[in-house]
C-alpha positions in Angstrom: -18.2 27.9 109.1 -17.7 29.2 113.3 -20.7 27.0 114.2 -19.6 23.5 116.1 -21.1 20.2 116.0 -22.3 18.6 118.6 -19.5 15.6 118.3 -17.1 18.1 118.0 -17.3 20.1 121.2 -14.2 20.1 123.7 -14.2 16.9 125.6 -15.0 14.4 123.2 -12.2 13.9 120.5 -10.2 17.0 120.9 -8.7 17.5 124.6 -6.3 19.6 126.1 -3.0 17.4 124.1 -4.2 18.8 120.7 -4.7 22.1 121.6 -1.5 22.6 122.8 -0.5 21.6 119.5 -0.5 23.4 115.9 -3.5 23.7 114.0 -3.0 23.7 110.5 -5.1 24.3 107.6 -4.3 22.3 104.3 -5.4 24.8 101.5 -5.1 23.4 97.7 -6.9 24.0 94.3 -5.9 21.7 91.8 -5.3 24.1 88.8 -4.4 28.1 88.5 -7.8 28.0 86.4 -9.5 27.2 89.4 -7.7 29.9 91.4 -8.8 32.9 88.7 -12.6 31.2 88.0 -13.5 29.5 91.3 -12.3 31.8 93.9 -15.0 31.4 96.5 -13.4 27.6 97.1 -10.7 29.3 98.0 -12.2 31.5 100.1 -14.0 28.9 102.3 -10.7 27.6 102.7 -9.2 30.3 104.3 -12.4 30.8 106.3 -11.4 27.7 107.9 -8.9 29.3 110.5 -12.2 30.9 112.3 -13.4 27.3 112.5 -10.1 26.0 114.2 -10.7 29.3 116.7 -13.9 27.8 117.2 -12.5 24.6 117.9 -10.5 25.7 120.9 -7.0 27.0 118.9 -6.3 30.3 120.0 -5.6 32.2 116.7 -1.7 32.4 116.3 -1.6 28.7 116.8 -3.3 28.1 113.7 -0.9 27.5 110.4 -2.3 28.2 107.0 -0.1 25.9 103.9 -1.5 27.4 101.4 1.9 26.6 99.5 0.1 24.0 97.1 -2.1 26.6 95.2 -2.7 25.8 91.4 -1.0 21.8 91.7 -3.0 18.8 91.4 -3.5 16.4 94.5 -2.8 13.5 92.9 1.1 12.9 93.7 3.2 14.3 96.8 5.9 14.7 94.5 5.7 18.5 93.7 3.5 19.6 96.3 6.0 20.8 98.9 3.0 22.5 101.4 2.2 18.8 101.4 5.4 17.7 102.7 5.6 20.1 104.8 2.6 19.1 106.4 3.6 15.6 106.7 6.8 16.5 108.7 5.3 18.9 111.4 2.9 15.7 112.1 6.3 13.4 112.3 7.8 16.3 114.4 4.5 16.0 116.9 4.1 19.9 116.4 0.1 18.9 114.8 -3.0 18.0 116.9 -5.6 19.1 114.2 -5.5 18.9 110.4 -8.5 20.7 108.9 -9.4 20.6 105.3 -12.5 21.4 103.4 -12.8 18.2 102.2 -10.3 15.2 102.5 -9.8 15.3 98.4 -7.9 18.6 99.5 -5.6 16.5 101.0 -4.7 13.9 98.8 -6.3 12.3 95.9 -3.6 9.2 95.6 -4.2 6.2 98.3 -0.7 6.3 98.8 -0.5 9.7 99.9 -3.7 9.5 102.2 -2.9 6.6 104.3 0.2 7.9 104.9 -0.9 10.6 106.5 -3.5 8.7 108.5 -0.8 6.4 109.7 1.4 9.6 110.8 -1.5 11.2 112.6 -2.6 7.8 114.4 1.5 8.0 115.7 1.2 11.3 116.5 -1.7 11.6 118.2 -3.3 14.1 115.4 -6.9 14.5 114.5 -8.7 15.3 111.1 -11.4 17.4 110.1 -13.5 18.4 107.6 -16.9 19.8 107.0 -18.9 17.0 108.0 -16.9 16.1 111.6 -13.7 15.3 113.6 -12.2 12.0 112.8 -9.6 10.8 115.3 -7.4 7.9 113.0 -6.3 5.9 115.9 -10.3 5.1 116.7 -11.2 2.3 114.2 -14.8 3.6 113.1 -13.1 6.6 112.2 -10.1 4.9 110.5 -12.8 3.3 108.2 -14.7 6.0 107.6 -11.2 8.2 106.6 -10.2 5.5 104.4 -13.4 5.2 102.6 -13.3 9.2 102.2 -9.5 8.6 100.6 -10.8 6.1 98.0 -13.7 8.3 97.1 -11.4 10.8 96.6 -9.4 8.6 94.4 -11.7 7.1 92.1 -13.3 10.7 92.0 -9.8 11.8 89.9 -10.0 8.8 88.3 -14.0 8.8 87.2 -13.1 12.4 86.4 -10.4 11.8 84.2 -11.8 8.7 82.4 -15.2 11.3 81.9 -12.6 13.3 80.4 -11.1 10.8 78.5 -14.1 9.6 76.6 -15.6 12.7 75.2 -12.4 13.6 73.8 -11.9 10.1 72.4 -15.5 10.6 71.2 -15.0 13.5 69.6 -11.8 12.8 67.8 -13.0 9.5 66.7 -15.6 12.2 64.5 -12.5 14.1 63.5 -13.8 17.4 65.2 -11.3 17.0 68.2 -9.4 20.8 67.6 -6.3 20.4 68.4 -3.1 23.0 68.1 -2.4 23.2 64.2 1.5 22.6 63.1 3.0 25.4 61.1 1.4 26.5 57.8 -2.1 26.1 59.0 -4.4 28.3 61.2 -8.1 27.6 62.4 -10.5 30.5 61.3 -13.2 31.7 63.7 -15.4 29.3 62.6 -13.6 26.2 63.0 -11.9 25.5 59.9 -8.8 24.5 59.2 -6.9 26.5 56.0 -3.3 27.5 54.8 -1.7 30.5 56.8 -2.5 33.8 54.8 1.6 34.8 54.6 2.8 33.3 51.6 6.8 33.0 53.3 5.0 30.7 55.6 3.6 28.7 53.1 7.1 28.8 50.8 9.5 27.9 53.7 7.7 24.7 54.8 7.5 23.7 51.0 11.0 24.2 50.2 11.5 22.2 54.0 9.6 19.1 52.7 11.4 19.4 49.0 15.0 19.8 50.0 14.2 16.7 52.5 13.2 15.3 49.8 16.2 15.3 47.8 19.1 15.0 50.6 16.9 12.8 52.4 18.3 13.5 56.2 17.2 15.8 58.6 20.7 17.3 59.3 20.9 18.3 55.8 17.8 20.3 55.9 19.4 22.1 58.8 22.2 22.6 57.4 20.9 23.8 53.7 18.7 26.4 56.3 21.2 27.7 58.1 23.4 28.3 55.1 20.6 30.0 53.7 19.9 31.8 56.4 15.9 31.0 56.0 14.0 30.9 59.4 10.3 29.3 60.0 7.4 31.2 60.9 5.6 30.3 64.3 2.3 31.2 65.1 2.2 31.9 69.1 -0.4 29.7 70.6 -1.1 31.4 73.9 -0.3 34.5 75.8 -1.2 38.5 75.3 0.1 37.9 71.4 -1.4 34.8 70.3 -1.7 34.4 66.8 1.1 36.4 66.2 3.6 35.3 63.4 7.4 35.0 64.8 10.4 34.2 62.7 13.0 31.9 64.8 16.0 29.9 63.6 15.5 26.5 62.6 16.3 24.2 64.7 16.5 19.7 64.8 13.3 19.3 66.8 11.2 21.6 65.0 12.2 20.0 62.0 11.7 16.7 63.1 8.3 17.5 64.5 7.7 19.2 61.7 8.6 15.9 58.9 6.6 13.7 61.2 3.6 15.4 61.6 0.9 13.5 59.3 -1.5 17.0 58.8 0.7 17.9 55.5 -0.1 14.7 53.9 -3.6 15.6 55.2 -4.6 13.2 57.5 -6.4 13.5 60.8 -4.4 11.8 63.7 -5.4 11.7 66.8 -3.3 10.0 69.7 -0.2 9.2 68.3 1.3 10.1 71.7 0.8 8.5 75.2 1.8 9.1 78.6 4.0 6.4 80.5 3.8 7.0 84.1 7.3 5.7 84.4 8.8 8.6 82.4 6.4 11.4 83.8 7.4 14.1 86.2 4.8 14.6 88.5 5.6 18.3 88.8 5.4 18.3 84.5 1.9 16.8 83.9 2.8 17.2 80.2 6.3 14.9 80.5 6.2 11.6 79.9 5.0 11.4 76.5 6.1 8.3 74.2 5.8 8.8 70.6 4.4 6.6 68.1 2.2 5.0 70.5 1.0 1.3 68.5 -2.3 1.7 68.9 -2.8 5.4 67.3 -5.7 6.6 65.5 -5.7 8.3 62.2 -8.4 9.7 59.5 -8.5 11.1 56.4 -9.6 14.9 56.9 -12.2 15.8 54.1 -12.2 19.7 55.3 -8.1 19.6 55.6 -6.7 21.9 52.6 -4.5 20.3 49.5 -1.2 19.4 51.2 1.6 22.5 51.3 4.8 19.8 50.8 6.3 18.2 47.6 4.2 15.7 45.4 4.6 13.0 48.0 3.4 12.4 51.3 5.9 13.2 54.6 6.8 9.2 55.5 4.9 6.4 56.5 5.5 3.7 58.9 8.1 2.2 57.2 9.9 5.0 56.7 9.4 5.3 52.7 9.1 8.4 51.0 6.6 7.8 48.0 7.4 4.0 47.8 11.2 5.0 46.7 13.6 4.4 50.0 15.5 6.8 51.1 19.6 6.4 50.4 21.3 5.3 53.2 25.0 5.3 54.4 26.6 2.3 53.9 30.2 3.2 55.6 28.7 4.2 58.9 29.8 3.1 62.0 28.6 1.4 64.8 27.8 4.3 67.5 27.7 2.0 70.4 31.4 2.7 71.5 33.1 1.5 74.8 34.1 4.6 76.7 38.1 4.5 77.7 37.9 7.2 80.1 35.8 7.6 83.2 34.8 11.3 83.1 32.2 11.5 80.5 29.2 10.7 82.6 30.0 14.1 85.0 31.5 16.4 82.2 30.1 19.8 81.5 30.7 22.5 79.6 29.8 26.7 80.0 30.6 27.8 76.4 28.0 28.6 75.4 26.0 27.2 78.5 25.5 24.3 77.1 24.8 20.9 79.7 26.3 18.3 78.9 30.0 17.3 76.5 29.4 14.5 74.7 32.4 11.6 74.3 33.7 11.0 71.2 36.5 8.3 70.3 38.4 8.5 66.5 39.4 4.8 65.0 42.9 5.7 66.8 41.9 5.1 70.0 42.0 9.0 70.9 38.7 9.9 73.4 37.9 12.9 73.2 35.5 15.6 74.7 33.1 17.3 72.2 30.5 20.1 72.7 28.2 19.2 69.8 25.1 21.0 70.9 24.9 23.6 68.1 26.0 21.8 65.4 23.4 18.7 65.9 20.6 21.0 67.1 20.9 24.1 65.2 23.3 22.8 62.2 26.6 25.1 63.2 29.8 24.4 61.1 31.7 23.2 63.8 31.6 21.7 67.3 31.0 24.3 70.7 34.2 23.1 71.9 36.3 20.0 71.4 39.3 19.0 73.5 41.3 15.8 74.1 40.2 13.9 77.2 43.8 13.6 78.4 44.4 16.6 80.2 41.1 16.9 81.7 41.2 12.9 82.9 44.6 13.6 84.5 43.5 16.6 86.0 40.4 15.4 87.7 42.4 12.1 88.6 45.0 14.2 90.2 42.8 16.2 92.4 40.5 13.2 93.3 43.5 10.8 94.5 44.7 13.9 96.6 41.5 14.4 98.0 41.6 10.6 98.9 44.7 10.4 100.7 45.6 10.3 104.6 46.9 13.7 105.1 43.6 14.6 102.9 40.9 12.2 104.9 42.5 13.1 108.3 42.1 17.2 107.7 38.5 15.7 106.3 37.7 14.1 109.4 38.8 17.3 111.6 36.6 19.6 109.4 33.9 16.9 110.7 34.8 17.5 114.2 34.6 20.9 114.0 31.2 21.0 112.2 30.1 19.0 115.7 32.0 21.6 118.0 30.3 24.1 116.3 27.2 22.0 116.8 27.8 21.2 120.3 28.6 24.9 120.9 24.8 25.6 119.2 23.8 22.7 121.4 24.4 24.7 124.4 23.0 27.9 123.1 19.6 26.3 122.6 19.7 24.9 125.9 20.4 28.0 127.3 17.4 29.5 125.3 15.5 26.9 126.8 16.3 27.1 130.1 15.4 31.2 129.8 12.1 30.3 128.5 11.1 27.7 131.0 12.3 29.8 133.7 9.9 32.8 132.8 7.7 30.4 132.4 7.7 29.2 135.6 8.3 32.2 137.1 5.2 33.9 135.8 3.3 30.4 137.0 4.8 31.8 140.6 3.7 34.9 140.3 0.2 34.1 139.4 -0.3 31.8 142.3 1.3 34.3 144.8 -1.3 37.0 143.8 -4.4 37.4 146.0 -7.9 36.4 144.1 -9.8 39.3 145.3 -7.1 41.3 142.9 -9.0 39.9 139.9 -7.6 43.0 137.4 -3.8 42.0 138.6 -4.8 38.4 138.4 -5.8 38.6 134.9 -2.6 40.5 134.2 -0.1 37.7 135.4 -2.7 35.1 133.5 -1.8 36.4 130.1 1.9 36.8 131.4 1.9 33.3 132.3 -0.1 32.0 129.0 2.5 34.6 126.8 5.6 32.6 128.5 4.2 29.4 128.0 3.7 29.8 123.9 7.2 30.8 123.9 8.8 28.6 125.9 6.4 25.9 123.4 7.5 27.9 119.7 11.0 27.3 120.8 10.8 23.6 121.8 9.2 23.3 118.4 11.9 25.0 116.7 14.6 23.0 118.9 12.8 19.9 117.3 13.4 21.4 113.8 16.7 21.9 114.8 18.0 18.9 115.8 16.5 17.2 112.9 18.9 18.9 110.4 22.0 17.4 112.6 24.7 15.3 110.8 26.0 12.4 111.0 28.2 11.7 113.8 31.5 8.9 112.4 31.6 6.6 114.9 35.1 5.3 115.9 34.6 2.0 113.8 33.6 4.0 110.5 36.8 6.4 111.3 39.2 3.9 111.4 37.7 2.2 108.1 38.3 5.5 106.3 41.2 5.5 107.4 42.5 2.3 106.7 41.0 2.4 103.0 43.0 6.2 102.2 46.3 4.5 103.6 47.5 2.8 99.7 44.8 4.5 97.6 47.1 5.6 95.4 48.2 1.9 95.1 44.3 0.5 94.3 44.1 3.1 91.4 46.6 2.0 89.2 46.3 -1.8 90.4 45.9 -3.8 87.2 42.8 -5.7 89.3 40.8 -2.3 89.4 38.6 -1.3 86.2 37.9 1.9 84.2 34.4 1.0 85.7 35.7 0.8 89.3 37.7 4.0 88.5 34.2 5.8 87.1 32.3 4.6 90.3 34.8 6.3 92.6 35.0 9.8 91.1 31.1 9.4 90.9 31.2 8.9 94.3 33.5 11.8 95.6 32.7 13.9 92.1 28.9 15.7 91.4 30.0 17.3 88.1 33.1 18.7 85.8 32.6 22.2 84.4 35.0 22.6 81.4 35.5 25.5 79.5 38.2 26.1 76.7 39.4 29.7 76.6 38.6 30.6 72.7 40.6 28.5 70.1 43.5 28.9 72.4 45.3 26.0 74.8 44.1 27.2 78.3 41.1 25.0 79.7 39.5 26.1 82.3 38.0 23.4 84.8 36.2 23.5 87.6 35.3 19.9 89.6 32.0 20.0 91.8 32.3 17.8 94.6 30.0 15.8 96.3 29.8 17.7 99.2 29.1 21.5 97.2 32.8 23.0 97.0 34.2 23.2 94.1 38.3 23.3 92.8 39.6 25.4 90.2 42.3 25.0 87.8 43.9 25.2 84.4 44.6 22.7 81.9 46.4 23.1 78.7 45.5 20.7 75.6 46.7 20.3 72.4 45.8 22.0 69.6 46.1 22.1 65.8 48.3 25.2 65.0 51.1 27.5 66.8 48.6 30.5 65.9 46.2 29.2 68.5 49.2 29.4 71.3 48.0 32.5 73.6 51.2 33.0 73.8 51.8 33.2 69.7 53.1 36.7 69.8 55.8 36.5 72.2 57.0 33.4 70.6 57.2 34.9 67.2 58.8 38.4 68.8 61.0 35.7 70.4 62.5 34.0 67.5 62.9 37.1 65.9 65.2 38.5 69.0 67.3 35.2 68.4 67.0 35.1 64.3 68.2 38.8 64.6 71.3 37.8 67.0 72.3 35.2 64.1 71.5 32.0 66.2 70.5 29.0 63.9 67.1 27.2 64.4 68.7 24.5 66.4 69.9 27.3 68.6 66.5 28.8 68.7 65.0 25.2 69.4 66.8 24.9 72.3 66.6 28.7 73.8 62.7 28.4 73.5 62.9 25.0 75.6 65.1 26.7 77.9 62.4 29.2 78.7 59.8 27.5 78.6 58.0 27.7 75.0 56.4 24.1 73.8 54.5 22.8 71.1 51.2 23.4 70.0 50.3 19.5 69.9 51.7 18.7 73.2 55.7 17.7 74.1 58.6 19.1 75.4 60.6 20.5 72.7 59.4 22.9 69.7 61.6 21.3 66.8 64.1 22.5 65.0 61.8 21.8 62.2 59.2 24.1 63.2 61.3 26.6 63.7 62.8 27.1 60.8 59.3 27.1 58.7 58.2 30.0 61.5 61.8 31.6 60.5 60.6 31.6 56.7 56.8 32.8 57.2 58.6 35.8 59.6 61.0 36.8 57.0 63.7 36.2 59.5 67.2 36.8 58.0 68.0 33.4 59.2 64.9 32.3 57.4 66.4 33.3 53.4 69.9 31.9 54.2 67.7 28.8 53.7 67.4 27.7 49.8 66.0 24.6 48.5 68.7 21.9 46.7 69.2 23.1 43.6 66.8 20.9 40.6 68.2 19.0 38.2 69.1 20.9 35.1 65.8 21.0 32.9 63.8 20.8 35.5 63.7 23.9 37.9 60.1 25.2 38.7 59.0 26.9 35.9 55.9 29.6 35.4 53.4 28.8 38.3 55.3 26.1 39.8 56.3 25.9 43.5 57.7 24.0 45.4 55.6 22.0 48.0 57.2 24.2 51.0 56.8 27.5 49.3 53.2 26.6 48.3 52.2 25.7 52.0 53.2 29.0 53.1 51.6 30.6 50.0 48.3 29.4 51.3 49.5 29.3 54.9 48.9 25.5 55.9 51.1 22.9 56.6 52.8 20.9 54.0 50.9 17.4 55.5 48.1 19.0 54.2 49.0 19.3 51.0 50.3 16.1 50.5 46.6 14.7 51.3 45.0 17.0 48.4 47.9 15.8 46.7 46.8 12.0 47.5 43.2 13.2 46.7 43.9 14.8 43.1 43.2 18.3 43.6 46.7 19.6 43.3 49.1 18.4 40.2 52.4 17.3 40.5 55.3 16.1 39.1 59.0 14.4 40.6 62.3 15.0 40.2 64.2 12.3 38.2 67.1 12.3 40.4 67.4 12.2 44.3 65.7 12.9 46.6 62.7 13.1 44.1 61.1 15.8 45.5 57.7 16.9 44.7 56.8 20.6 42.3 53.3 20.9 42.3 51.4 23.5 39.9 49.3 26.1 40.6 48.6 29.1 38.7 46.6 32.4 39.9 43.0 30.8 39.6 43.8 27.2 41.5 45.8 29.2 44.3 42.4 30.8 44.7 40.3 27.4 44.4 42.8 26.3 46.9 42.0 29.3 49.3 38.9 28.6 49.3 38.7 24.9 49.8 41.5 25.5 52.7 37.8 27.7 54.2 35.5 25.2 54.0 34.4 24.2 57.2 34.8 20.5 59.1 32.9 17.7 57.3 31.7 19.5 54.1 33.0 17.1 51.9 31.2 14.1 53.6 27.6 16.3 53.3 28.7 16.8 49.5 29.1 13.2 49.0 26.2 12.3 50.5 24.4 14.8 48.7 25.3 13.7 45.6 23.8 10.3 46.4 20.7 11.7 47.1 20.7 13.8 44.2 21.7 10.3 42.3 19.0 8.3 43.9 16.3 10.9 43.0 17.4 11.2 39.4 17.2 7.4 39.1 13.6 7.5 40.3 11.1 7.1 37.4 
């Protein structure tokens, strides 16, 4: 690899301009398969830097980018040794890029003449085995561009080679592909049911209760109560083959219900790649399922099927030719969002990304964390908090970070970033004038010095070379420099700032600007939100990411449900026993708690007087039993396990609004007063207090699963 061509020697493309300049060698193997089985390509590679010496490049002017090891040539996306190529040539620190073989560069047309345009700018040859190729020359411009489409349609002929045999081979039904969960591949090729039996019993029972509550939710959620996990065979790695219990979760299940091997059926590309959804440093994003034209065979070597009677679902999303129930009281999901924080909300508890909005039929938006409970079928939400306090927060700090005082301290943090820069300026011109001043004063010193002194001669000439390849690193690294320097505002752009901060306030709340005019705003000043609710208290933590990378902190408080999720519960109760004790009424109270500073656990000024005399009877305050009920009619006081509705509530601890809707719904029997003001006694004797305990447990949304369960159930029963 040291031996030089004849076309190559100094003098006919490469002069005295290039070698002053880097040499870099690209080195790149398209796969880390290649890097472990076909090292001596790498090797030759490397052995290119003895070619470049050869070439005329002393040997720390050569630069290896080997940064690209193990990624595919055909997109710049992810290959950063690639960009980094591109802008030393755009910086005019490159006179010779040297490969092993132009598809080592790029393999995408795209790529390729870009770099031949940014080398014919700069002045910047290419080589490769066979010869120097100079891309402002035309014969070699022609040549490099038919070596950039060979290299191109070689990916392509490779891939479509590729392509083909598997097509081939699957269209035979012996294309092996990875095996979903009950199955394993013996040594000898075949397909059969995984020897542990749980494995085998778990996906039945997954396919039977799918079966009967006929959603995918519902299977999570009968698993998790169950507390049954699926078996997963590892497919690669030191344990491969090795049988791991994990959690269910949504997308196992649903790859699971969709895959047409437990109805025993050979498919083969039911997935395709769209280019438009791929990441190019993800070769195996991109995937859209249910690609139309998908092929599929029966298997005759597949084993009986492991689910229940009926096939998994076909096209038309029929199980067994009996539909599937379906809800009829649904709503539309396609909701206008009121607020304009949902597209940068976030949420930390637990490290989840992203908070999903979610608006009642009452017009309340609200921010819910639903991650767990739609993925891996928790009972309830991560965290869930009205949008209110968060909108008004980030509003607040936005329009304060928009106003003069605000833009004016902006604009002098931007003049200081460019004193700082001028004052960095001047250092690196003072570097540079050091550097070229040795330089010139070792040129001096070597033309001062008598020829016959050839020993002292070829002292000062290494001197002088040594002075010179500083004085050029650090004009490199000045160009480097100078490329990373902001934006300078120019008096026209500071005065429109200006001018737009001066009645922002004024634009927000105008009546002509929209929620969408609002959203674009914070999007523009905002990068993301970073809420996190402190337990089931009040406190919400939230953090706002700006544009620009700092961050503000600050608390918000929101409403919740009950007084015992207050943080400051305890004080208030050891607070209203201080006053209860001193003989102050609950009006009295009311108004000493406002005084110092107590509120409500649903938001507002003032904790009632209400409130506080149901806290005074659950404390066992003495003001609390001075309290009695109106005395019943005669003949018809609250007998044997009657109660009244307010002693009830705090027999079970909820509120009484509560038990009017299980009143409303039937589960709790009543009867009125005949005379004014008619009040309710409901009855409940030792075994419904303890059906009420425990439907007062059950978790959010149980009793919607139930009803749809029993539809299912219905449906199936129905079936003939």
């Amino acid at each position: 690899m040291t031996s030089v061509m004849p076309w190559e020697r100094p003098g006919s493309k490469i002069d005295d301009r290039h070698l002053q300049r880097l040499a870099v060698i690209y080195v790149r193997q398209s796969t880390r398969q290649q890097l472990v089985e076909h090292q001596e390509s790498t090797r030759l590679q490397y052995a290119l830097v003895d070619r470049a010496v050869a070439l005329g490049w002393q040997a720390d002017r050569v630069l290896v980018i080997d940064e690209d090891l193990g990624k595919s040539g055909s997109s710049a996306v992810a290959r950063t040794g690639f960009q980094r190529l591109v802008t030393e040539i755009g910086l005019d620190h490159v006179g010779l890029v040297l490969g092993i073989e132009m598809s080592r560069l790029a393999r995408s047309g795209r790529d390729w003449y870009q770099l031949i345009e940014l080398c014919a700018l700069s002045g910047a040859v290419l080589a490769d085995t066979d010869g120097v190729y100079d891309p402002g020359e035309y014969n070699d411009r022609l040549l490099l561009g038919l070596k950039g489409t060979m290299s191109e349609a070689e990916l392509h002929l490779i891939k479509q080679r590729m392509w083909s045999g598997r097509l081939n081979k699957a269209r035979r039904g012996e294309l092996a592909f990875p095996l979903p969960s009950g199955y394993v591949r013996r040594p000898s090729g075949e397909v059969a049911f995984d020897p542990d039996e749980q494995v085998q019993t778990v996906i039945r029972l997954v396919f039977a209760q799918f079966e009967r509550l006929g959603t995918l939710h519902g299977v999570l959620r009968y698993l998790v109560d169950h507390d049954i996990q699926l078996g997963i065979r590892l497919r690669e790695g030191p344990d491969k083959g090795t049988l791991e219990w994990r959690r269910p979760n949504r997308m196992t299940l649903q790859t699971l219900l969709h895959n047409p091997a437990y109805a025993g059926i050979y498919a083969y590309g039911r997935r395709r790649v769209d280019p438009r959804r791929q990441d190019p440093a993800r070769p195996s994003t991109g995937r859209v399922v249910r690609s139309p034209g998908r092929m599929a065979c029966d298997d005759p070597e597949r084993p009986a099927r492991l689910h229940h009677r009926r096939p998994v679902r076909d096209e038309r999303g029929e199980t067994g030719g009996q539909p599937r129930p379906r809800r009829s009281h649904g709503r539309d999901t396609r909701r206008p969002r009121a607020h304009g924080r949902a597209g940068a909300l976030r949420t930390l508890q637990p490290a989840h990304e992203r908070a999903l909005p979610h608006q009642h039929s009452k017009a309340l938006p609200e921010y819910v964390c639903a991650r767990d409970m739609t993925n891996y079928g928790a009972q309830k939400s991560c965290q869930l908090l009205n949008s209110a306090c968060v909108d008004a927060f980030v509003e607040q700090q936005v329009l304060a970070a928009l106003t003069p005082a605000a833009v004016e301290v902006s604009l002098r943090a931007a003049d200081q970033v460019l004193a700082e820069r001028a004052e960095l300026e001047r250092l690196w011109a003072q570097r540079l004038e050091r550097a070229a001043q040795d330089a010139d004063r070792a040129r001096r010193s070597h033309h001062l010095a008598e020829p016959e002194n050839r020993l002292v001669v070829r002292q000062l000439e290494k001197e002088w070379e040594g002075a010179l390849a500083v004085q050029q690193r650090l004009g490199e690294d000045y160009d480097r420099f100078t490329r990373s320097s902001p934006h300078i505002l120019t008096p026209a752009e500071r005065q429109t700032i200006t001018a737009l901060a001066g009645d922002i306030e004024g634009l927000w709340r105008a009546h002509s600007t929209t929620t969408a005019d609002r959203k674009e705003i914070i999007r523009a000043v905002v990068d993301k939100v970073v809420v996190t609710v402190l337990g089931t208290s009040e406190q919400v933590k939230v953090t706002i990411v700006w544009a620009g990378g700092t961050t503000t902190a600050g608390e918000v408080i929101r409403p919740v449900q009950r007084l015992q999720q207050l943080s400051y519960y305890p004080q208030l109760t050891d607070r209203i026993r201080e006053l209860a004790g001193q003989g102050i009424g609950a009006n009295g109270i009311a108004d000493r708690l406002q005084a110092e500073g107590f509120r409500p656990a649903k938001g507002g000024k003032r904790i009632s007087a209400a409130t506080v005399r149901d806290l005074m009877r659950r404390l066992a305050c003495p003001a609390g039993r001075v309290h009695q009920h109106r005395p019943a009619p005669p003949g018809e006081e609250p007998g044997p396990d009657e109660w009244w509705l307010k002693h009830l509530a705090a027999e079970l601890d909820m509120t009484t609004s509560t038990l009017y809707a299980w009143i409303n719904r039937g589960w709790i029997t009543t009867r009125r007063e005949s005379c004014w003001p008619h009040r309710l006694i409901a009855h409940a004797d030792q075994r419904e207090l303890d059906e009420l305990r425990e439907r007062r447990t059950r978790p959010p949304g149980w009793y919607s699963r139930r009803i749809w369960t029993e539809t299912a159930e219905t449906a199936e029963q129905q079936t003939p």
